[in-house]
N, C-alpha and C positions, 0 to 999 in steps of 0.2 A: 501855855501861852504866857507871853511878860512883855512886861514894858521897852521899850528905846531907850532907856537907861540901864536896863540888864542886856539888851542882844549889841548895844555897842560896844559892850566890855568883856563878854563869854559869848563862846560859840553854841549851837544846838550843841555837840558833841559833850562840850563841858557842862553843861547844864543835864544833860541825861545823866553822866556822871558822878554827875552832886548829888542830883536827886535817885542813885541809883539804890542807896542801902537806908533810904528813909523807911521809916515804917507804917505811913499813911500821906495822904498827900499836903496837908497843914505843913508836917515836919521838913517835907521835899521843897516845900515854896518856901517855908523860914531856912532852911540851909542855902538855898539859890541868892536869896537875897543878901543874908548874912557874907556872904563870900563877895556880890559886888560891894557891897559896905566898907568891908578889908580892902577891895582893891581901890577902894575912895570914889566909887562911882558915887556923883554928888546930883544924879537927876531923878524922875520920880523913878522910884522900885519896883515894881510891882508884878509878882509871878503868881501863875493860877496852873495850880496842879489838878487833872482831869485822872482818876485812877481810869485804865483801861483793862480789858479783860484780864492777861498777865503780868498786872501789878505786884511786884513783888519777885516773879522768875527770871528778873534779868542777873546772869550769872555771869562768871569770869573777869576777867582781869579791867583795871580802870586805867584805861588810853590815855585818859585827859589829864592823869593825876601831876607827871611829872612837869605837864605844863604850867597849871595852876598852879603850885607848889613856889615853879620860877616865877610866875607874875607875881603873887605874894610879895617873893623876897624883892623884889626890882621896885616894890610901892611901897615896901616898909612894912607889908604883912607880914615879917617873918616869926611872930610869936604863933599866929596863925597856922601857918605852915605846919612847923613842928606838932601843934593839934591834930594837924591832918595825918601825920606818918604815924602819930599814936592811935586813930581810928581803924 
């Protein structure tokens, strides 16, 4: 669950994706937020991570990466970014 200052700037998809290789849900909701920060979303923040049964077994490849990556560099995140392809 998050605020209207994070779902007008990331989609579900990219937000699953953020919070895909967290490793409790604190760290899921500080990455979710940290990322609209970068992108200069400037309204309140605020995401709530709910661990569910297979927290932790989402596997395989990240859809949303190449996108977030371009929004990044389009808002001036791009030191950001490069964070991101070293994770």
């Amino acid at each position: 669950m998050f605020s209207d200052g994070i779902s007008s700037m990331v989609t579900d998809e990219e937000v699953r994706d953020i919070a895909r290789n967290a490793t409790n849900p604190k760290q899921a909701a500080d990455k979710i937020v940290s990322y609209v920060e970068d992108l200069g979303g400037e309204d309140n923040l605020t995401a709530v991570v709910v661990p569910l049964l297979g927290w932790g077994k989402l596997q395989g490849s990240d859809p949303t990466k190449e996108l977030r990556e371009y929004k990044l560099q389009q808002t001036g995140g791009y030191l950001f970014s490069l964070l991101l392809l070293l994770c």
